[in-house]
C-alpha positions as CSV (number, residue, x, y, z in Angstrom):
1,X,-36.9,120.6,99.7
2,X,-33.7,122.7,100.4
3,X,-30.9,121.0,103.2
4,X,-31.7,122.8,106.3
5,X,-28.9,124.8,108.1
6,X,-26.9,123.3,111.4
7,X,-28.6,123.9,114.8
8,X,-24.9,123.1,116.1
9,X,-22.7,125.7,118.0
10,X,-21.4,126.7,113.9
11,X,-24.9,128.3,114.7
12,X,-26.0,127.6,110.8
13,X,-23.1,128.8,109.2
14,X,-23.2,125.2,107.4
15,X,-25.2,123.3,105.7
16,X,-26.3,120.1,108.1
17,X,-25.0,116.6,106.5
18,X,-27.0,114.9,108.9
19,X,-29.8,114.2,111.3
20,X,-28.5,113.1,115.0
21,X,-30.2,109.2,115.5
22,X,-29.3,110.6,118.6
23,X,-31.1,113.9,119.5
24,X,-32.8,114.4,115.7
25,X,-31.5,117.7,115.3
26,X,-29.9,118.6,112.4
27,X,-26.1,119.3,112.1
28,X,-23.1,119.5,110.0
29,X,-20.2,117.1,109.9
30,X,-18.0,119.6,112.0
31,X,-20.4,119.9,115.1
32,X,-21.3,116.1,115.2
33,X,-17.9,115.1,115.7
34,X,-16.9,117.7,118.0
35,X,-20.3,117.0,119.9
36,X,-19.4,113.3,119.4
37,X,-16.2,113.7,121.0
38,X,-17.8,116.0,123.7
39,X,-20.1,112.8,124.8
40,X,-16.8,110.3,124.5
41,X,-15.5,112.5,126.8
42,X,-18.4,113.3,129.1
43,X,-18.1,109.4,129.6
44,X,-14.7,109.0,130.5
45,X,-14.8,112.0,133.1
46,X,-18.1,111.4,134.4
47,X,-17.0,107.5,135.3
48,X,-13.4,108.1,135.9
49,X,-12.8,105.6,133.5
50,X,-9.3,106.4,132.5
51,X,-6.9,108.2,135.5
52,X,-4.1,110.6,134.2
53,X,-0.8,108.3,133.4
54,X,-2.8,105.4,132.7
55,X,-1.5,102.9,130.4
56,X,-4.1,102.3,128.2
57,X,-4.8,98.9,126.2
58,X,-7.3,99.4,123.3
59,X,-8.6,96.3,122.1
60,X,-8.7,96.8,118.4
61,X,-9.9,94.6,116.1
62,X,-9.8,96.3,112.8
63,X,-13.7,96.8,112.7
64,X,-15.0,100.5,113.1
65,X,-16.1,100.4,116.6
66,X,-12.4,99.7,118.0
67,X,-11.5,101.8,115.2
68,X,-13.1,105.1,116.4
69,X,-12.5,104.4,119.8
70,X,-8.7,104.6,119.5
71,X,-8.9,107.4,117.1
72,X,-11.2,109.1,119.5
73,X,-8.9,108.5,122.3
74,X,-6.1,110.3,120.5
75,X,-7.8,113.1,120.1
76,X,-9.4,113.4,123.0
77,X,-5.6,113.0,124.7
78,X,-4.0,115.1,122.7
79,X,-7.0,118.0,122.9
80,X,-7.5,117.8,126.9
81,X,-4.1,116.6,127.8
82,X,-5.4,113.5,129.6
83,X,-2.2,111.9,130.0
84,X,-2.8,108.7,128.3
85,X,-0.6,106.2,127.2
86,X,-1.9,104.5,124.2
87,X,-1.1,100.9,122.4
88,X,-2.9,98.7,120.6
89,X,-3.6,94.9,121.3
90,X,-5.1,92.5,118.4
91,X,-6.2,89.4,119.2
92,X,-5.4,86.4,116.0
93,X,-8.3,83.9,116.6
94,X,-7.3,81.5,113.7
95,X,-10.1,82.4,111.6
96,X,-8.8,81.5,107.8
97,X,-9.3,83.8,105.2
98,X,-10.9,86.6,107.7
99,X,-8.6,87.8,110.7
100,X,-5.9,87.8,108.0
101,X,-7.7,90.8,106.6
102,X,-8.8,92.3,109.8
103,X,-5.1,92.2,111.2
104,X,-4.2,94.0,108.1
105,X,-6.8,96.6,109.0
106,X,-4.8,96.9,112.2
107,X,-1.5,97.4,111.4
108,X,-2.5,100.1,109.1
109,X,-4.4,101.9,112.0
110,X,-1.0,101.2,114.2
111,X,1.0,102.6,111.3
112,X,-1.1,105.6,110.5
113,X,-1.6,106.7,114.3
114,X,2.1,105.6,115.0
115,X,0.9,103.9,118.0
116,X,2.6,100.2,119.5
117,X,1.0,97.0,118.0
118,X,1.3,93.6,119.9
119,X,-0.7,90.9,118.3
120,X,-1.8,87.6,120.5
121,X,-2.7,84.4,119.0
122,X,-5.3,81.5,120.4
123,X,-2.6,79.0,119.2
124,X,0.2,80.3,121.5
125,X,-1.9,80.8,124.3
126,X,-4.4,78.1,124.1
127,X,-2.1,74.8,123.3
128,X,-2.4,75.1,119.3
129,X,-6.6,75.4,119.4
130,X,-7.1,78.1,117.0
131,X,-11.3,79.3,116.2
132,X,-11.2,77.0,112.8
133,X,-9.4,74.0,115.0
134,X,-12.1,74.6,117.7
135,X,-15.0,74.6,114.6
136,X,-13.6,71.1,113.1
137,X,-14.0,69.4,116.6
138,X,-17.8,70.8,116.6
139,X,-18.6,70.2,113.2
140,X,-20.4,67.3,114.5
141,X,-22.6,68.3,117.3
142,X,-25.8,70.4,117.3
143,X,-25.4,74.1,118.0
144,X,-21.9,74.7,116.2
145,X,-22.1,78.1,115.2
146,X,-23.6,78.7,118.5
147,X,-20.6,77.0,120.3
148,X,-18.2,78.5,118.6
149,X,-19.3,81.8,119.5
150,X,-19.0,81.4,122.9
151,X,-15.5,79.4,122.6
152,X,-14.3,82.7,120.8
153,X,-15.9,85.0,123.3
154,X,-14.4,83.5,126.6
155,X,-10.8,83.2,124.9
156,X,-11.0,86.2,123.1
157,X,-11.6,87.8,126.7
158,X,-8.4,85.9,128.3
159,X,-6.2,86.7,124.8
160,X,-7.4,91.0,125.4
161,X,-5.8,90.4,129.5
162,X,-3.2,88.6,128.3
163,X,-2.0,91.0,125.8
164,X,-2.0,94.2,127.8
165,X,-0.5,92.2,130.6
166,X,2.5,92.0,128.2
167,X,2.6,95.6,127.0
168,X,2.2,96.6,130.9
169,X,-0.7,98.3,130.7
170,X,-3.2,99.5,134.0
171,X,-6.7,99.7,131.9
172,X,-8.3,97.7,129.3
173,X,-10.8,99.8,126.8
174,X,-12.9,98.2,124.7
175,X,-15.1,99.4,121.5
176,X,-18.7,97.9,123.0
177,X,-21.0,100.3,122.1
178,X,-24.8,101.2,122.8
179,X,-26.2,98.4,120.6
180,X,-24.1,96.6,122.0
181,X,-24.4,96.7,125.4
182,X,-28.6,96.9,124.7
183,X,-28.1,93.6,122.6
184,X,-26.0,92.0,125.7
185,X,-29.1,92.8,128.1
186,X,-31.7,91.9,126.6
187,X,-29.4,88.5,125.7
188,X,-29.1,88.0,129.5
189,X,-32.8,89.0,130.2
190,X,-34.0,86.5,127.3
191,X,-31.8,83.7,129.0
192,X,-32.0,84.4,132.9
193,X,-28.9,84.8,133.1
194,X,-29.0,87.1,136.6
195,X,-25.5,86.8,137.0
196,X,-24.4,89.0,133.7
197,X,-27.6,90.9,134.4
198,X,-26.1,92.1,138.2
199,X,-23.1,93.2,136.5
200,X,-24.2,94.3,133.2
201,X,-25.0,97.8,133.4
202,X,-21.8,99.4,134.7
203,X,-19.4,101.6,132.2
204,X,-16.8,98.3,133.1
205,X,-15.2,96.3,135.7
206,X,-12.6,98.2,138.6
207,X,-10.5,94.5,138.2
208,X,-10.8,92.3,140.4
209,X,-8.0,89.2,141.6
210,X,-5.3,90.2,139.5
211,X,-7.5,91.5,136.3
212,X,-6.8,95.1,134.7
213,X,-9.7,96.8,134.9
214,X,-11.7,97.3,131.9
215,X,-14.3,100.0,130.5
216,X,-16.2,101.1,127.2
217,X,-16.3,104.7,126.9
218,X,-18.6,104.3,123.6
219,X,-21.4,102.4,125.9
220,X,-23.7,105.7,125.2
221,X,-22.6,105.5,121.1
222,X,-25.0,104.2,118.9
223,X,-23.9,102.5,116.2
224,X,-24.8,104.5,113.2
225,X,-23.5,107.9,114.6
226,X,-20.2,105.2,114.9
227,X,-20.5,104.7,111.4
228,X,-20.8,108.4,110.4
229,X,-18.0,109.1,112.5
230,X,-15.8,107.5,111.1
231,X,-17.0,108.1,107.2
232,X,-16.7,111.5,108.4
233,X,-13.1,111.1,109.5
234,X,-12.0,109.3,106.7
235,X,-11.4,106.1,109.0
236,X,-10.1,102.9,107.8
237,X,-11.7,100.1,108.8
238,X,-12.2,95.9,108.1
239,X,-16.5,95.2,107.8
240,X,-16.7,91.5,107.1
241,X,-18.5,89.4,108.9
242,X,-17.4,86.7,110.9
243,X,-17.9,83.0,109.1
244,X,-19.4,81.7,112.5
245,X,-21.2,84.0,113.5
246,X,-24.3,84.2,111.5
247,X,-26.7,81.4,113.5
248,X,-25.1,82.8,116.7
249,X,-27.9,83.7,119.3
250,X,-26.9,87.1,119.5
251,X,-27.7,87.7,115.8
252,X,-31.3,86.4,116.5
253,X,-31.7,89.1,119.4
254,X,-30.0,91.7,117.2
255,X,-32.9,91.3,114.9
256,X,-35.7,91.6,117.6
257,X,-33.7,94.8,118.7
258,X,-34.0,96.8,115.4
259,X,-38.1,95.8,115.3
260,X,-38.0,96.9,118.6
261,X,-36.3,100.3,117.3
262,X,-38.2,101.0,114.7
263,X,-41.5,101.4,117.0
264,X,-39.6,102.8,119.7
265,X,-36.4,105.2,118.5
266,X,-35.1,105.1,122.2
267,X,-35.2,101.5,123.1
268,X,-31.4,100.7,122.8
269,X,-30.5,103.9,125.3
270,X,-33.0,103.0,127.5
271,X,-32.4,99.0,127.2
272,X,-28.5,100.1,128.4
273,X,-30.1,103.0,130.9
274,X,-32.5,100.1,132.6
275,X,-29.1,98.0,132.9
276,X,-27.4,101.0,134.9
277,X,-30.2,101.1,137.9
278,X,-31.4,97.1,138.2
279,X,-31.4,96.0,141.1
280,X,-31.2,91.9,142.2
281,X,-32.9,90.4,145.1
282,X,-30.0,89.2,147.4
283,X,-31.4,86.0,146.8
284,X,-30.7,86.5,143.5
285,X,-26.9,87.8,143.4
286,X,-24.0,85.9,142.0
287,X,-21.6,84.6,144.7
288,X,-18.3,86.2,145.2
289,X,-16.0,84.7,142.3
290,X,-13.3,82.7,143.7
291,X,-9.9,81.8,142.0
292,X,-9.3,79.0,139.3
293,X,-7.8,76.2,140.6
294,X,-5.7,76.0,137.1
295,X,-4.7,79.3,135.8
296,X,-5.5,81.5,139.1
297,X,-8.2,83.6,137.1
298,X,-11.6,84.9,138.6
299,X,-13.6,82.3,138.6
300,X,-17.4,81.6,139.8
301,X,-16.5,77.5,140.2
302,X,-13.6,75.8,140.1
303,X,-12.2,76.0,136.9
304,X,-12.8,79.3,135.3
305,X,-14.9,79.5,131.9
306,X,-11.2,79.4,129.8
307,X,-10.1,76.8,131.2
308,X,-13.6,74.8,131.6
309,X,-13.5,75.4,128.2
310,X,-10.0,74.1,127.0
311,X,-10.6,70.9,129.0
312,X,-13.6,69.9,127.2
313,X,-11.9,70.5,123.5
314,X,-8.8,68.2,125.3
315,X,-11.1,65.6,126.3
316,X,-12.8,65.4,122.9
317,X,-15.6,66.9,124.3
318,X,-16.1,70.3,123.3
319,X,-20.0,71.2,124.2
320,X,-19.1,69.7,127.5
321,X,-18.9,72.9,129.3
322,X,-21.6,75.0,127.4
323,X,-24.3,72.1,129.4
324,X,-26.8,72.7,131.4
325,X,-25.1,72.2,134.4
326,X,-22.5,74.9,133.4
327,X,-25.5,77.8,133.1
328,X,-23.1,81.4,132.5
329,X,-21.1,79.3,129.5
330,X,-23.8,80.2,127.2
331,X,-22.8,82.6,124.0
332,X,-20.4,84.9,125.4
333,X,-22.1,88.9,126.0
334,X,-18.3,90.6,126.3
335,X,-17.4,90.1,122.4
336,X,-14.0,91.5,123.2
337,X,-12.9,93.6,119.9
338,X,-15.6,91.1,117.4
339,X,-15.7,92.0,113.8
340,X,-18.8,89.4,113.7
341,X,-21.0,91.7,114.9
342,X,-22.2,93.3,111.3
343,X,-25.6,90.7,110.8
344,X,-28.5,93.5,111.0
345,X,-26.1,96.6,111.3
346,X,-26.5,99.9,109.3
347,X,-24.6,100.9,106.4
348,X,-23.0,104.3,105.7
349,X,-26.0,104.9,103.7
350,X,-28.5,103.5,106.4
351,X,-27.1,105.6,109.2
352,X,-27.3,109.2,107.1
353,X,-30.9,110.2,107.7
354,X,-32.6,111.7,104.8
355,X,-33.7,115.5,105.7
């Protein structure tokens, strides 16, 4: 069967190297990423993400989906003049013999792109607890991988503010993409959570008491047109997967999203679409978050989830927050910058379509 021609704006003057996911039209490598960049950019205009001047902190991680967004962003800056001012903050979780590589993956992408690197550790910030300290003191109780997860989730989260706080930025962007997002609420549907579910579907947060505020321009990317993207850019990216996150919940509900998507192509866009216009009964709604007594940070009780958090690890007693009577500390949805998330996800040779 001969490799059609591109229905792109090259108007078939190339062979197509691909079918969308996206649209299922066939195109070359040239017109998906310019239409890929298009869409990136779509996003950030359409929401106002990112104002002109804007110091920008990209959460990167190493993995491809912070990977693409900061290449993306460059382009995209340097192409439409946006006025963007661009620097990279890694978070070092304390994860032996994988953020070591990740990192790696990061300064090469700093180096590469010539953009600022600042690096933030869990054991500066967090008294000495690093991700393997916090997985010894679980070892013992039932749920550990699951713990762990949402340990790394609500830290990670504080590390990301923390670090652009210190490289004086005004935004926070993150690499969360479509499956992502899809993945986060159906999470919050499967656990009641109405809280994340009120706040779920926006493009980000505007910052509230104190907080930078914080988008994700790929929220309409799915993951494999990620994946081609970058193969297609020559991108250089970390792809390991996480040592704790494999019985995480969120890997479970990544597996009943791709069934899910393989009966119904659209469910992920329409999973992050239904997000966007759900509505709460006011009975319903989430309080006003108030301010941690401890540290100041938003906060729905009196100690925010950090802090809640640290004090049970201090106490010996490091499920002690995650209870039932602490319902919102369940596995963390914002996986700020995660390399886990890889359990179920497509290879470069899942995501190109054959013709």
């Amino acid at each position: 069967m001969p490799v059609p021609r591109c229905s792109g704006p090259c108007g078939g003057a190339r062979p197509a190297a691909l079918r969308r996911p996206r649209t299922g039209g066939a195109v070359c490598r040239t017109c998906f990423c310019s239409a890929f960049e298009a869409e990136v950019l779509s996003t950030l205009q359409t929401g106002r993400l990112l104002p002109p001047g804007a110091v920008v902190a990209v959460g990167a991680s190493g993995g491809k989906d912070s990977t693409v967004l900061a290449h993306v962003l460059q382009v995209l800056d340097a192409r439409h003049a946006l006025g963007l001012d661009l620097r990279l903050v890694a978070v070092d979780e304390g994860i032996g013999g994988y953020r070591d590589a990740a990192l790696a993956a990061v300064r090469r992408q700093a180096a590469r792109w010539q953009l600022p690197l600042t690096v933030v550790a869990y054991a500066e910030l967090f008294g000495g607890w690093t991700m393997d300290e916090v997985a010894r003191r679980a070892a013992q109780e039932p749920g550990r991988a699951r713990a762990c997860c949402t340990f790394c989730g609500v830290l990670r989260r504080r590390a990301l503010e923390e670090g652009a706080q210190r490289v004086g930025a005004t935004h926070i962007v993150t690499g969360h993409n479509a499956d992502d997002m899809a993945e986060t609420v159906l999470m919050n549907f499967l656990r009641g959570d109405a809280g994340r579910l009120a706040r779920g579907g926006t493009l980000g947060s505007p910052g509230e008491g104190g907080a930078l505020p914080r988008c994700r321009p790929l929220q309409f990317a799915s993951q494999k047109e990620i994946v081609l993207y970058a193969h297609f850019q020559e991108l250089d990216y970390f792809s390991e997967e996480c040592v704790y996150a494999p019985e995480a919940f969120r890997g479970h509900v990544r597996d009943l999203l791709k069934a899910l998507e393989a009966a119904r192509p659209s469910v992920v866009l329409d999973l992050v679409h239904s997000a966007e216009r759900l509505a709460l009964a006011p009975a319903a709604r989430p309080p006003p978050p108030g301010a941690c007594i401890r540290c100041g940070a938003l906060a729905s009780r009196s100690l925010c989830q950090a802090c809640a958090l640290l004090d049970g690890l201090n106490r010996g007693r490091p499920r002690l927050a995650i209870g039932k009577g602490r319902k919102g500390l369940g596995e963390e949805g914002e996986r700020e910058g995660c390399t886990s998330k890889t359990r179920g996800r497509p290879t470069l040779a899942g995501a190109i379509q054959a013709f």
